[in-house]
C-alpha positions in Angstrom: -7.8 -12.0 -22.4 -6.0 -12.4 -19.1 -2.1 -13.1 -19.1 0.5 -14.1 -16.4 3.8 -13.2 -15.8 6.1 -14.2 -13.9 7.5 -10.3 -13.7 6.9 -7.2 -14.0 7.7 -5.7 -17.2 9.0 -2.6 -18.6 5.1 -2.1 -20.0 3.9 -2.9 -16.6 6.2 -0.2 -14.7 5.2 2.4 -17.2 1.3 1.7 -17.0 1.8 1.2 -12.6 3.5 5.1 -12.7 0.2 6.4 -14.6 -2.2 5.0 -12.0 -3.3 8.2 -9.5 -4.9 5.1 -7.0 -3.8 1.6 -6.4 -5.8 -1.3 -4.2 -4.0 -3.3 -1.4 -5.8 -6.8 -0.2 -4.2 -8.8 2.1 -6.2 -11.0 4.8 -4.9 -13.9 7.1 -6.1 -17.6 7.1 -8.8 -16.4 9.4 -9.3 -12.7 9.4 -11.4 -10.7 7.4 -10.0 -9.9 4.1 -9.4 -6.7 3.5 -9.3 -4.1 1.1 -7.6 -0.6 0.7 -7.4 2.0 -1.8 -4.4 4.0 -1.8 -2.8 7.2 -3.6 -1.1 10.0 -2.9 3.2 9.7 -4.0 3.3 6.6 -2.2 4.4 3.6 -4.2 8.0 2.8 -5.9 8.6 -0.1 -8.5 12.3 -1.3 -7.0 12.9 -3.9 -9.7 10.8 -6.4 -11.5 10.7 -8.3 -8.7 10.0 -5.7 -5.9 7.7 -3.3 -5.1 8.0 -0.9 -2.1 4.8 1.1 -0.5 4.7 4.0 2.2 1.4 3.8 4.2 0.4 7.0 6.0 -1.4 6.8 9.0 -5.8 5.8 8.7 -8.3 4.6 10.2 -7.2 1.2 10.5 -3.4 -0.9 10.6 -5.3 -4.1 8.7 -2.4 -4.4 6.3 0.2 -4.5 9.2 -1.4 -7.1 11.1 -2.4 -9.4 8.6 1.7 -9.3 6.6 3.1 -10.2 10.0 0.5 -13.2 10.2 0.8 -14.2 6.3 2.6 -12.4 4.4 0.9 -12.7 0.9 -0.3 -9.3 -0.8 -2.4 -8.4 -4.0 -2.0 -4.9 -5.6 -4.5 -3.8 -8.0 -4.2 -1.4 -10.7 -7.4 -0.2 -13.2 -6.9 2.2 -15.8 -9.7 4.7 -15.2 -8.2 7.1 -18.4 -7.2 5.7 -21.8 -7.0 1.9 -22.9 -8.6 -0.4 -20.7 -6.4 -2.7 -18.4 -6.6 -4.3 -14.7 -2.9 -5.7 -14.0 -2.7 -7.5 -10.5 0.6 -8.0 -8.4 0.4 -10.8 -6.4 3.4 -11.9 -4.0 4.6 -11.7 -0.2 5.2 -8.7 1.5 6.7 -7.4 5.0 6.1 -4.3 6.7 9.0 -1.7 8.0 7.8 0.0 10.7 8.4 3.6 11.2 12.3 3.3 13.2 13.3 -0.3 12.5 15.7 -1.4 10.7 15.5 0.1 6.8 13.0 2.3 7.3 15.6 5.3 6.5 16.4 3.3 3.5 12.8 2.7 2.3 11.5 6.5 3.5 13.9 7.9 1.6 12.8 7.1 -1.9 9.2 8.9 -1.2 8.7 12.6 -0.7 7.8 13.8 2.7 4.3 12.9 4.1 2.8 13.5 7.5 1.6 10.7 9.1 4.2 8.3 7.7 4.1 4.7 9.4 5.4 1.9 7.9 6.8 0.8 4.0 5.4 -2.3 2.6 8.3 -4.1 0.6 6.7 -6.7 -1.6 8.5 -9.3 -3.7 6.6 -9.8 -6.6 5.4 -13.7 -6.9 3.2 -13.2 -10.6 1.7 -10.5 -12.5 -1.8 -10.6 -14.1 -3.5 -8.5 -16.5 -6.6 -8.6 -17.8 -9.1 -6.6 -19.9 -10.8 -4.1 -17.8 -13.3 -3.3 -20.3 -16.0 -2.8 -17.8 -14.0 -0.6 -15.6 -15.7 3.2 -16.2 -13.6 6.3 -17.4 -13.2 8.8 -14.6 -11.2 12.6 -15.0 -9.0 13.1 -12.0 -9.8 15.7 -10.5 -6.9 16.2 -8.3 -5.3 14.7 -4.6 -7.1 15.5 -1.4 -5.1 16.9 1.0 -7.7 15.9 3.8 -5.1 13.0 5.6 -2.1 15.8 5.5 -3.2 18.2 6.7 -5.2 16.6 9.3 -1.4 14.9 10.2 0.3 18.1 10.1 -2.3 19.2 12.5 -2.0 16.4 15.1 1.5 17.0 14.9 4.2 14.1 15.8 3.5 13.1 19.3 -0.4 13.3 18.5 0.4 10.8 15.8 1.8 8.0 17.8 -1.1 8.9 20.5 -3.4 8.2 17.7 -1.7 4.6 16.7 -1.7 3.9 20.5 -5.4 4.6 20.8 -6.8 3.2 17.3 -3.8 1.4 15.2 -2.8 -1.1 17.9 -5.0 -4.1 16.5 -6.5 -5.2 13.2 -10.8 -5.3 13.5 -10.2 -9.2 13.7 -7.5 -8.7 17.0 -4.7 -9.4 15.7 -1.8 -6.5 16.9 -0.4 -4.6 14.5 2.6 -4.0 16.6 2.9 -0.2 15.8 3.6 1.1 19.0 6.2 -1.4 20.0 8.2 -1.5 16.9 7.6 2.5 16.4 9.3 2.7 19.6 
């Protein structure tokens, strides 16, 4: 059976630092809504209130645009190994881009990873679990180092070339404000 909390607790922290992949939706009164797995070292539980994210460079900036138009955020955690459990953290968010204001702050608690652009800080609003009995066993079979290497390869400056060319607006329109924040 599903149960809400108004925190995270210390059962929750311990079962969110298992989890090898986490899912991000966010989506604006009008946009799309989207969807993103995420993994790699890139999440920190700051509290039982707070939750802090580092998002590495993709394909897309759809979680940008849509925080700085309505901040609301759901992460999703499915245990995949062991006991069965989905636990959702719903609550608002806002993103630090890569030079503003606490972004040395926020880096800083995440190992270094090419391609770094913004940190999501999230105050948490509630917490849901629920069974996750239908959610299939799967073995990890280890990170991909695809996105880090390709990063390393571009370099720096061929990162921000590649916000400026394909992270500047969300599929919808809406600007992500990378490049101007980024400076």
């Amino acid at each position: 059976m599903g149960q809400r909390f108004a925190e995270l607790s210390a059962r929750h922290v311990e079962f969110i630092a298992r989890q090898r992949i986490f899912f991000v939706g966010t989506a604006t009164a009008d946009s799309r809504v989207n969807v993103s797995p995420k993994g790699m070292d890139s999440l920190r539980v700051l509290g039982n209130m707070r939750i802090a994210w580092l998002n590495v460079t993709g394909s897309g900036n759809e979680t940008a645009a849509h925080v700085q138009q309505l901040a609301r955020m759901t992460l999703m955690f499915a245990a995949f190994e062991g006991p069965p459990l989905i636990l959702r953290v719903y609550g608002t968010a806002k993103v630090v881009h890569h030079g503003e204001p606490g972004w040395n702050e926020l880096r800083s608690l995440f190992p270094p990873l090419p391609g770094a652009r913004q940190v999501f800080d999230m105050t948490v609003e509630l917490v849901q679990t629920s069974c996750g009995m239908a959610v299939p066993l799967y073995d990890h079979a280890g990170d991909r180092e695809l996105l880090n290497d390709w990063a390393r390869k571009k370099g720096e400056q061929g990162v921000r070339r590649y916000w400026e060319e394909r992270n500047t607006a969300s599929i919808d329109g809406l600007p992500t404000n990378i490049v101007a924040k980024a400076g």
